[in-house]
C-alpha positions as CSV (number, residue, x, y, z in Angstrom):
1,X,0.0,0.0,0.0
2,X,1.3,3.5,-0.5
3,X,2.1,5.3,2.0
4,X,-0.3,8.3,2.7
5,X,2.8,10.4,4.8
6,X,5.8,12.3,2.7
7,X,8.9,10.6,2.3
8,X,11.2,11.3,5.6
9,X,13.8,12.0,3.2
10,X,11.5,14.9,1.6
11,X,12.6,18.1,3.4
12,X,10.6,21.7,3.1
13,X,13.9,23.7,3.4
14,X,17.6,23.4,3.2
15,X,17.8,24.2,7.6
16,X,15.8,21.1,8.3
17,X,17.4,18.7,5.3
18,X,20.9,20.0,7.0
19,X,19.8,18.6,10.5
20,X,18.5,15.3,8.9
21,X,20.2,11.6,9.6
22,X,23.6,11.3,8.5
23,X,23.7,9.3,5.2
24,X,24.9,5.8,5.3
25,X,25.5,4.7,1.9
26,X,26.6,6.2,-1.3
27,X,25.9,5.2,-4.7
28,X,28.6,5.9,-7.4
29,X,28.5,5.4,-11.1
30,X,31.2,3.5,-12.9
31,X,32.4,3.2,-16.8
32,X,34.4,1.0,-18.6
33,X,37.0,3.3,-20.5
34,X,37.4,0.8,-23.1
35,X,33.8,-0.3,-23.3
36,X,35.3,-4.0,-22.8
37,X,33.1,-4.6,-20.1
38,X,29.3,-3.1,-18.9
39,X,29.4,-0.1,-16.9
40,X,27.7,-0.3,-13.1
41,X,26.1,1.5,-10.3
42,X,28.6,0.8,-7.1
43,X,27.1,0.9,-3.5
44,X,29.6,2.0,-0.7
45,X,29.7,2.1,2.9
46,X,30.4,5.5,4.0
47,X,28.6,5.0,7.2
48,X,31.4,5.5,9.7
49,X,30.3,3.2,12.7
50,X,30.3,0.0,9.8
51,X,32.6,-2.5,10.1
52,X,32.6,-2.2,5.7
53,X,33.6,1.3,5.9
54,X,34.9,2.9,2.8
55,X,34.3,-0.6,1.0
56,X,32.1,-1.7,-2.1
57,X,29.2,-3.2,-0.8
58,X,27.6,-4.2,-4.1
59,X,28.0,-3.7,-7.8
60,X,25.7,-4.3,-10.2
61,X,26.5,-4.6,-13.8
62,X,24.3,-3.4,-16.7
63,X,23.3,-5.8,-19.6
64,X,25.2,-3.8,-22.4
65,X,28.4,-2.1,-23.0
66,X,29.3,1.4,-23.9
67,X,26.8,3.1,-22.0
68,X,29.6,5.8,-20.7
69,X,27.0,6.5,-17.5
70,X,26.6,9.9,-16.5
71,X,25.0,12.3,-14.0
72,X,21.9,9.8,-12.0
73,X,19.3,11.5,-9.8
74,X,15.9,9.9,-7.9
75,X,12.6,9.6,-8.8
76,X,11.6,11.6,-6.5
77,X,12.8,14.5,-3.5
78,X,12.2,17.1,-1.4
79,X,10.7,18.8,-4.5
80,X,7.6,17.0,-4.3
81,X,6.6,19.0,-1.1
82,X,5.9,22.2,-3.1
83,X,2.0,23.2,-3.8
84,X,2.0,22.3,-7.2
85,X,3.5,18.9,-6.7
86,X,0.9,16.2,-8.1
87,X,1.8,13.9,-4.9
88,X,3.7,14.8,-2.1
89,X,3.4,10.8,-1.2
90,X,5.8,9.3,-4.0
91,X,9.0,8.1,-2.4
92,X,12.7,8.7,-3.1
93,X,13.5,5.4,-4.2
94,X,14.2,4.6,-7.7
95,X,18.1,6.0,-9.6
96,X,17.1,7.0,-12.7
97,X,20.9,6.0,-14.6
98,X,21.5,8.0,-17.9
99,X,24.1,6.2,-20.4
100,X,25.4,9.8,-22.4
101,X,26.7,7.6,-25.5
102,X,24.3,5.0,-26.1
103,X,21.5,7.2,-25.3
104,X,19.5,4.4,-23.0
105,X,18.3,5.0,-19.6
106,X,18.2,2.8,-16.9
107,X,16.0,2.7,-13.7
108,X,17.5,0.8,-10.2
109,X,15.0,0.2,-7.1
110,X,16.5,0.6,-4.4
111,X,14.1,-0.8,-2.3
112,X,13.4,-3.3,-0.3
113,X,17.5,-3.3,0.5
114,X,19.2,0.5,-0.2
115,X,22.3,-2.2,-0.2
116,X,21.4,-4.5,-3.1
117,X,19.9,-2.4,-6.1
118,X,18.2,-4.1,-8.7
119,X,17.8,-3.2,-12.4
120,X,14.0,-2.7,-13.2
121,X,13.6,-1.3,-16.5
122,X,15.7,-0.2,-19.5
123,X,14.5,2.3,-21.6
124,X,16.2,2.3,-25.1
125,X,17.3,5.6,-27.0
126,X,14.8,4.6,-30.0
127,X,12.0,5.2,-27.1
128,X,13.6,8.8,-26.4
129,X,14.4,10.1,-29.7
130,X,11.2,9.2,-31.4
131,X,9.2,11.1,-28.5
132,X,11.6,13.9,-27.7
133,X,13.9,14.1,-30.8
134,X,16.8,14.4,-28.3
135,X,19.8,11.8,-27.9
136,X,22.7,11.7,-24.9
137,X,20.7,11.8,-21.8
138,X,23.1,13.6,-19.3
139,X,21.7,14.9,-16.0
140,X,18.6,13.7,-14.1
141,X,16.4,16.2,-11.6
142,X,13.4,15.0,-10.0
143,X,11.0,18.0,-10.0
144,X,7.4,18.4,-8.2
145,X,5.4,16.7,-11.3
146,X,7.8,14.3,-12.9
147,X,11.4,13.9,-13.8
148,X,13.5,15.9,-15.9
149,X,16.3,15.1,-18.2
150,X,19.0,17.4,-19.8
151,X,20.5,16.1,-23.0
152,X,23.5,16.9,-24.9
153,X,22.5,15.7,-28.7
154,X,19.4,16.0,-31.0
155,X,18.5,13.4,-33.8
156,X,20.8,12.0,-36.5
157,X,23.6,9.2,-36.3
158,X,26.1,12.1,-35.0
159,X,23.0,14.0,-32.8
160,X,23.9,17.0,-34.6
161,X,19.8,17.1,-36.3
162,X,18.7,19.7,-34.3
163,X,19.0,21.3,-30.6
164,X,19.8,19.2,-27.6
165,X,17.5,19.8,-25.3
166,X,15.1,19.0,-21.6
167,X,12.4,16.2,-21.8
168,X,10.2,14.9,-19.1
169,X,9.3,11.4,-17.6
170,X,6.9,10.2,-15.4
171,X,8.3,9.8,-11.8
172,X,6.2,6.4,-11.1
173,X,5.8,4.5,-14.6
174,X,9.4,6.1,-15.9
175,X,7.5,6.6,-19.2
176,X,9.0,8.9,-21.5
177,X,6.2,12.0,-21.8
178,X,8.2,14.1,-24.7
179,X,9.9,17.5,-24.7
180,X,10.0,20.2,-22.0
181,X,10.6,23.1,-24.2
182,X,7.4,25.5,-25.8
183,X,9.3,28.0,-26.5
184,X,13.2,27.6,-27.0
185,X,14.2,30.8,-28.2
186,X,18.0,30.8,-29.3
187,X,19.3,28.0,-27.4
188,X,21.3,25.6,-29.4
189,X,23.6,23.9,-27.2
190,X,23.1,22.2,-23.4
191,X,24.4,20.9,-21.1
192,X,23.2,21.3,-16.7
193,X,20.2,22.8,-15.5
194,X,18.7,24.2,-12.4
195,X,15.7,25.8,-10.8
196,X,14.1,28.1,-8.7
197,X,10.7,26.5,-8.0
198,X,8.9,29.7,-6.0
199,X,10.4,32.1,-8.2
200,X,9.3,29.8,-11.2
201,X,12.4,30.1,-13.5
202,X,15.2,27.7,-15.0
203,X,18.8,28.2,-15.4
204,X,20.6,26.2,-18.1
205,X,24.0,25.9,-19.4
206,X,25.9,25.1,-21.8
207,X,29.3,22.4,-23.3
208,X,28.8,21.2,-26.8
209,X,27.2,19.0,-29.6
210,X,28.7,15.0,-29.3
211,X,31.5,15.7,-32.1
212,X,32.8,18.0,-29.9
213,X,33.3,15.5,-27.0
214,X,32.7,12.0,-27.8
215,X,36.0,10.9,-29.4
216,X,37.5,13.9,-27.0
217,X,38.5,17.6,-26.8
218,X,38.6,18.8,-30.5
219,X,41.4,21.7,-29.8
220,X,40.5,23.8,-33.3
221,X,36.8,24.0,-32.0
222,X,38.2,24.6,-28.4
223,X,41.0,27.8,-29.9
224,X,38.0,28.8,-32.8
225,X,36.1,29.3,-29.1
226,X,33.2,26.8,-30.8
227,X,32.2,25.4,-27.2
228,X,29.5,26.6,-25.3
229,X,29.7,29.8,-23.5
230,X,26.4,31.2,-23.3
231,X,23.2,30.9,-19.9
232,X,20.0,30.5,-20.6
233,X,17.2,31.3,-18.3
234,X,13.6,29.8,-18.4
235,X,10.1,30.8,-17.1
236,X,9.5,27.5,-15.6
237,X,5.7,26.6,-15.5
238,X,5.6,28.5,-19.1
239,X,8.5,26.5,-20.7
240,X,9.4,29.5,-22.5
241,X,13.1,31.1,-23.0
242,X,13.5,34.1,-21.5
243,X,17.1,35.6,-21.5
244,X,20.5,34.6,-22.7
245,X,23.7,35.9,-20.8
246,X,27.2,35.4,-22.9
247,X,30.2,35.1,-20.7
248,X,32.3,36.0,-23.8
249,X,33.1,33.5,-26.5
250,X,36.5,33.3,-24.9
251,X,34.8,31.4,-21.6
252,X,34.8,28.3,-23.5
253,X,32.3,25.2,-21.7
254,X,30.0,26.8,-19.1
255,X,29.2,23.7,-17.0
256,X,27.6,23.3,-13.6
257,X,24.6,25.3,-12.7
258,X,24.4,25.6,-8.8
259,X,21.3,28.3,-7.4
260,X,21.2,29.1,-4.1
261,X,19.3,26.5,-2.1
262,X,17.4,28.5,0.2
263,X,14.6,29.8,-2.8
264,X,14.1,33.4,-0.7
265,X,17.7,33.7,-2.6
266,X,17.6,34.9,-6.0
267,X,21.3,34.0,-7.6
268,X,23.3,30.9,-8.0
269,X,27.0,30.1,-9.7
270,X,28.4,28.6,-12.5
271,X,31.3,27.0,-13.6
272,X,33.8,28.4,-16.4
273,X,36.4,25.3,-17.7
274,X,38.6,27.3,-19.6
275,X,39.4,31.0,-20.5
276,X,41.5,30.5,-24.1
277,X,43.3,33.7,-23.9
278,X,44.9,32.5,-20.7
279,X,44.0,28.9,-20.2
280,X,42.1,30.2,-16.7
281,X,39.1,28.7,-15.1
282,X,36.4,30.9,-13.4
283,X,33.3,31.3,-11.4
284,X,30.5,33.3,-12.4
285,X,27.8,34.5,-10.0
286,X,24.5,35.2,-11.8
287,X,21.2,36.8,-10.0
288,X,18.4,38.3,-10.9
289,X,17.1,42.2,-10.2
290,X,14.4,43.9,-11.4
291,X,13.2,40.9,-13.5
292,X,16.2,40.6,-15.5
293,X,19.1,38.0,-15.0
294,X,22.9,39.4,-14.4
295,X,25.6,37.2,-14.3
296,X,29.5,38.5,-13.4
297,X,32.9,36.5,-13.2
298,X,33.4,36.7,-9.5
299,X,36.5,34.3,-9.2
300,X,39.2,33.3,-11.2
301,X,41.9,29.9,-11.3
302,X,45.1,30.7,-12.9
303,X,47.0,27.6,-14.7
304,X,50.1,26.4,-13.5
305,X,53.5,26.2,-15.6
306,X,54.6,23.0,-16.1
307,X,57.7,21.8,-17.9
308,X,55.9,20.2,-21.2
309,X,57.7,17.1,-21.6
310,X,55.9,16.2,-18.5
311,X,52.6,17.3,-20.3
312,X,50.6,15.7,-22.5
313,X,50.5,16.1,-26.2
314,X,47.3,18.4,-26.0
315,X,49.3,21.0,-23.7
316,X,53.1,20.3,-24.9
317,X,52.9,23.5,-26.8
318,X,51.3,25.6,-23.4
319,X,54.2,24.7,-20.8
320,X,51.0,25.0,-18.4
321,X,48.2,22.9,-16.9
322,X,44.9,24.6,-16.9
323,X,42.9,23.9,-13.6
324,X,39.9,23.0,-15.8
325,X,36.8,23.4,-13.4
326,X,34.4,20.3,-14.1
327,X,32.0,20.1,-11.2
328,X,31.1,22.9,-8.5
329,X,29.1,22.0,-5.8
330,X,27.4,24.4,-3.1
331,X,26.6,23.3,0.7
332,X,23.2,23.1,2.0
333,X,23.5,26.6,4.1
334,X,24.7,28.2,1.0
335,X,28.1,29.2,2.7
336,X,30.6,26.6,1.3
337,X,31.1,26.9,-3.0
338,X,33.5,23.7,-3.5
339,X,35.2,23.8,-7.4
340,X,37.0,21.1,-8.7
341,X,39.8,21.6,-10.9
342,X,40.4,18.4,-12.4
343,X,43.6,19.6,-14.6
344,X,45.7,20.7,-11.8
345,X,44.6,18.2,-8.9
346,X,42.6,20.4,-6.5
347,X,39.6,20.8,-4.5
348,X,39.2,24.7,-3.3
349,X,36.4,25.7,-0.6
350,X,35.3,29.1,-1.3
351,X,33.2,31.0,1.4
352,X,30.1,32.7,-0.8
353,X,28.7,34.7,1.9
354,X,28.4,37.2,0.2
355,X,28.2,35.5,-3.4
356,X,29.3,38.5,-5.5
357,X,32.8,38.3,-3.5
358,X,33.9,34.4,-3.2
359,X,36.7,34.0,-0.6
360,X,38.9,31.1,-0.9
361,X,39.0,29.2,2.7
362,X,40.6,26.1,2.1
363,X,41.8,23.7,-0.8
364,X,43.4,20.1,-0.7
365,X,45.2,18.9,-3.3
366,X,45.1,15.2,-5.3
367,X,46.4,13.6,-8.1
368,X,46.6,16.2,-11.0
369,X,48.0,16.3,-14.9
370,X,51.7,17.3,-13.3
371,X,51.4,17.2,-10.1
372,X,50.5,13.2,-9.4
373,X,50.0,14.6,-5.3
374,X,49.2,11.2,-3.5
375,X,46.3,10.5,-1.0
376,X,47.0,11.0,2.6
377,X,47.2,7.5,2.7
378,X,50.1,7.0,0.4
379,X,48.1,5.7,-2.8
380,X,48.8,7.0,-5.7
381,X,45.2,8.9,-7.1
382,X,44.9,9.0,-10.6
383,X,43.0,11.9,-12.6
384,X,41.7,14.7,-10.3
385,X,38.8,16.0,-8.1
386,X,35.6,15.8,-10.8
387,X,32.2,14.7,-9.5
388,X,31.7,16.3,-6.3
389,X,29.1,15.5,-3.8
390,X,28.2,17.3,-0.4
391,X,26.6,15.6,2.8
392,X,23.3,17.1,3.7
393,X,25.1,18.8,7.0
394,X,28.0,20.0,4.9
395,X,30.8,18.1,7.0
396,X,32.0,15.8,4.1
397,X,33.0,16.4,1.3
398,X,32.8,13.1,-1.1
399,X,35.1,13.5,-5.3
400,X,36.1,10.9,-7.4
401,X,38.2,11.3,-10.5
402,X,37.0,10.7,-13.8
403,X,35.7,13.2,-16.4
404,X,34.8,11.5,-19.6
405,X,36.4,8.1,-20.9
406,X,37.7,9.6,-24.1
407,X,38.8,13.2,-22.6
408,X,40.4,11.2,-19.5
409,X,42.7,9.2,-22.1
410,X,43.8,13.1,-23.8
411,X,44.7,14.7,-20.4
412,X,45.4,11.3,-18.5
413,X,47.2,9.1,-20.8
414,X,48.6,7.0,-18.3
415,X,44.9,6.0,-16.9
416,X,42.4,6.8,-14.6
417,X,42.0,3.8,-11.9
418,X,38.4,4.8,-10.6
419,X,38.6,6.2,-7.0
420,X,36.5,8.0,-4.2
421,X,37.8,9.6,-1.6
422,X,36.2,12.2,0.8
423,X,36.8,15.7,2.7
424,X,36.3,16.9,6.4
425,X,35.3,20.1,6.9
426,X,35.7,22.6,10.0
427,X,32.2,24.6,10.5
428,X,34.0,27.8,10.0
429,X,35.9,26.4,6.8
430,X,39.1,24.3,5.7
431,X,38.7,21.1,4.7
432,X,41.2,18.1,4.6
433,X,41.3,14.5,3.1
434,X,40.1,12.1,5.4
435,X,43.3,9.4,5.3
436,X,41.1,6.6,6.2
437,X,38.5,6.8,3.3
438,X,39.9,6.1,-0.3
439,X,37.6,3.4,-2.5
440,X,39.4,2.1,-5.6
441,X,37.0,0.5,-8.0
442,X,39.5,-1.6,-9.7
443,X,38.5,-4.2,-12.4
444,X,39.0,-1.2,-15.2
445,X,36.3,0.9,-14.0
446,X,36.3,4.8,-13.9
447,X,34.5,6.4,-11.4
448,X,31.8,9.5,-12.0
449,X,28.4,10.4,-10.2
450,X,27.9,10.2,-6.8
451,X,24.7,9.8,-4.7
452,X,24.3,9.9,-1.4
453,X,21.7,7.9,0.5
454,X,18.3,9.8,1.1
455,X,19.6,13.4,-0.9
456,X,23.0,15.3,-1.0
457,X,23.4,19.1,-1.5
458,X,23.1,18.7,-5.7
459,X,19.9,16.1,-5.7
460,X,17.4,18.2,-3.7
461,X,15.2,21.5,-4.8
462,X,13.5,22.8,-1.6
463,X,9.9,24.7,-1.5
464,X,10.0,26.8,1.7
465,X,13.2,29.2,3.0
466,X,14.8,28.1,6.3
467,X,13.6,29.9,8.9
């Protein structure tokens, strides 16, 4: 019988989801590289009383190869608690499990054991494209009437027959309903998206169109600044494009969109990759006033000079690593802005108190193109900090290192051994690399996406401020 309460893990604001039960387990997405074997959804124990602490508890394969799995989300979350929810009393308990190059989705219960996951339902990219015209599923958000899906390619063999795009799924029959977009306006590329549910608006970025990325970086599209570098801003319950900010062609691959949690606040933050006139990364904090969206570069990550025959062949001619931001990642409290800069092996904590004027409080630093900085431990961590995931009350801080199989073999030629490793944090700020928490993946796999059992700081869009 369904239950007739909310989900416990459903929380009205960001305050009362920060004071919620520790998580216990985390799920993590893993690729093969070489497509030799299936990819999987891995279950750890990151419950610190276990006696299986920072182990693999489970690993489930899926039936095909090449499904290069990307950014998972639930069914279901605290969004459902807003007034125009269809049912507050769905329950967070399927991953929704996007494979970005073979376009097919798949859907894990995991329920009645959060410890052994099963495989429910595959839905193939013929299924997709033929009701959405979109291909390359990337990043799943469970809204208040159904589940949302960013993609990165429209129809055609290459997904290069017309725009990428946002389709929508039904949150208890995973049915594919069609297209999101009314009204599109000028947007041409995607790539993350975000809301603002009381304030009813979207925020959507952008990286590029699957020849730009699937067999890796293409550098003459990168210098001819042919990447994404444009923000696109929605009126949500319309559908309808509204406003388009350019950062400047030169702030090549605007990535992850993070808004403010609390919804009283009216700004978020993005993330910048590369600048190509100086190979920086940046930080833009956008906000709206007056009814129109502003957006402003608010901090900066300057490369690092590297002696090039330590480099590999796609910087040689730079003598410099770039610090390539590929994830951001905002606590709960919407204090702590955490970047990754997978080029040059670091994690930095910014304080965005005020968020026009991000101060840096702490950084760790692991792995990296030149710098190869070991774990705490002593183990050797290949790649960089990438995917980054937040607990709910902001005191861990949970990366793992892979990017994309085909640009991890350009910057990381030697390999990528899948990993995940975790943070402390001090309630004022500073973080540091817990010594005792390092999960290799082994068997060939890369590691990406984390979830965190019952929501994590990017799964959950809250209705109400915290009081």
């Amino acid at each position: 019988m369904e239950s007739v309460r909310p989900d416990p893990t459903f929380h009205p604001s960001p305050r009362l989801a920060m004071q919620a039960e520790p998580e216990h387990i985390a799920y993590t997405a893993l690729l093969s590289p070489d497509r030799s074997r299936p990819d999987a959804l891995a279950v750890v124990d990151v419950d610190e009383q276990s006696a299986s602490y920072g182990t693999v508890l489970n690993r489930v394969e899926l039936p095909h190869r090449g499904d290069e799995l990307h950014h998972f989300g639930w069914n279901a979350c605290s969004s459902a608690l807003s007034p125009m929810s269809c049912s507050a009393f769905v329950q967070r308990r399927y991953l929704l499990v996007p494979g970005m190059r073979s376009s097919r989705m798949y859907v894990f219960d995991t329920q009645p054991d959060p410890r052994q996951p099963r495989l429910v339902k595959t839905i193939e990219p013929d299924e997709i494209l033929s009701k959405t015209g979109y291909s390359r599923p990337h990043t799943v958000h469970c809204g208040p009437e159904g589940i949302y899906v960013s993609t990165l390619g429209g129809g055609g063999t290459d997904g290069t027959l017309g725009p990428p795009g946002i389709f929508l799924m039904d949150c208890q029959t995973f049915e594919v309903l069609g297209r999101w977009e009314i009204d599109r306006g000028p947007q041409k590329l995607h790539y993350d998206f975000w809301w603002n549910l009381p304030r009813d608006y979207m925020v959507s970025s952008e990286w590029g169109l699957p020849p730009q990325f699937e067999n890796g970086l293409v550098p003459e599209d990168l210098l001819g600044n042919k990447y994404g570098h444009q923000l696109h801003f929605w009126a949500l319950r319309e559908r309808r494009h509204v406003q388009t900010i350019d950062l400047g062609a030169n702030h090549q691959m605007a990535l992850e969109i993070r808004p403010a949690h609390d919804p009283s606040r009216d700004y978020g933050f993005v993330g910048v990759v590369v600048d190509t006139t100086n190979l920086e990364a940046s930080i833009w904090t956008w906000w709206r006033e007056g009814g129109t969206f502003h957006a402003r570069k608010t901090a900066t990550v300057p490369p690092e000079p590297s002696d090039p025959a330590g480099l590999p062949d796609l910087l040689k001619g730079f003598g410099a690593v770039p610090p390539l931001i590929s994830d951001i990642d905002l606590s709960l409290d919407d204090r702590f802005l955490y970047v990754a800069c997978w080029g040059t092996g670091e994690l930095r904590q910014y304080d965005v108190t005020d968020p026009l004027k991000p101060a840096l409080a702490g950084s760790v630093r692991l792995g990296g193109i030149a710098a190869h900085a070991p774990h705490p431990s002593g183990r050797a961590f290949g790649g960089g900090p990438q995917m980054t995931e937040i607990s709910r009350d902001g005191r861990r801080v949970f990366f793992t290192n892979s990017l994309y199989s085909s640009w991890d073999r350009q910057f990381y030629p030697e390999g990528i051994p899948g990993a995940q490793v975790m943070c402390r944090t001090g309630p004022q700020g500073g973080l540091e690399l817990d010594p005792a928490f390092y999960v290799a993946f082994g068997d060939g796999y890369g590691a990406h996406q984390v979830r965190l059992q019952g929501g994590d700081c990017s799964t959950d869009s809250f209705c109400y401020p915290s009081a």
